[in-house]
N, C-alpha and C positions, 0 to 999 in steps of 0.2 A: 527345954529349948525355947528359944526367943525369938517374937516374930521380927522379920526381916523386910525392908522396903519391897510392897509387894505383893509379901506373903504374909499370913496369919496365921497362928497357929491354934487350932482348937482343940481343948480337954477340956470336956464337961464329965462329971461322975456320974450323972445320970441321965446324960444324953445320946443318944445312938452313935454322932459322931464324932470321929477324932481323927483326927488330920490337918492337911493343910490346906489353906485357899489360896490362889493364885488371883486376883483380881490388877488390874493395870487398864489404864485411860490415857488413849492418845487421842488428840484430834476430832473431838468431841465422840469418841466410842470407847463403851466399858467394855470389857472383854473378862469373864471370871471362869474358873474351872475350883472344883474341891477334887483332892487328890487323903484319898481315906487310906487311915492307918493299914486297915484290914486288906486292902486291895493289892497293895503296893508292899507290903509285910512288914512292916513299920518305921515307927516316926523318921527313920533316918533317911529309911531306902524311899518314901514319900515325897522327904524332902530334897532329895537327890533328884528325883523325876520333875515336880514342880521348880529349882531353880532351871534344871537346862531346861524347863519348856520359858521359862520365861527371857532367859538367855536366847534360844531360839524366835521368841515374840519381839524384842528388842531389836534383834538383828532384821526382821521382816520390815519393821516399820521405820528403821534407820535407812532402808534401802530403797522407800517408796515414794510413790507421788503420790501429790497431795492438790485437791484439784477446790477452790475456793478455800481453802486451809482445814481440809478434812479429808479422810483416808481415801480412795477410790473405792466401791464396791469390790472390786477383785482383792484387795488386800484386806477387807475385813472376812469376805467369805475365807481367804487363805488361811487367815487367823483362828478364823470358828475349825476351820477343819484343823487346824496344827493342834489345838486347844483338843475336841472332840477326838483323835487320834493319839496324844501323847501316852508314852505307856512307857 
């Protein structure tokens, strides 16, 4: 599998993890989650959860204000929590 604008895909052989990372930068805020093979039951069903959370992150900040050209605090705490909650 191939990483996607986005997302990254990691296999290492001799690394503990494997999965995908979600990382995305709006409005001077990084925002990342790793969504693990193991957790999620693999690479596919992983990668299914990390696009719609990023789908869902896209739609958050397509819909927000932006107050001197940067996120408000309530939409980046929304974020952390969309991110810390995806499942």
């Amino acid at each position: 599998m191939k990483s996607k604008k986005n997302l990254t895909r990691f296999t290492y052989e001799n690394a503990a993890f494997q999965g995908w990372r979600l990382c995305i930068s709006r409005s001077g805020s990084t925002f990342t989650r790793y969504f693990p093979d193991k957790k999620f039951g693999g690479p596919r069903k992983s990668l299914a959860v990390a696009e719609k959370t990023l789908t869902e992150l896209k739609s958050l900040f397509d819909n927000s204000r932006k107050v001197n050209g940067k996120l408000t605090a309530t939409t980046v705490r929304k974020a952390e929590k969309m991110l810390k909650e995806a499942v």
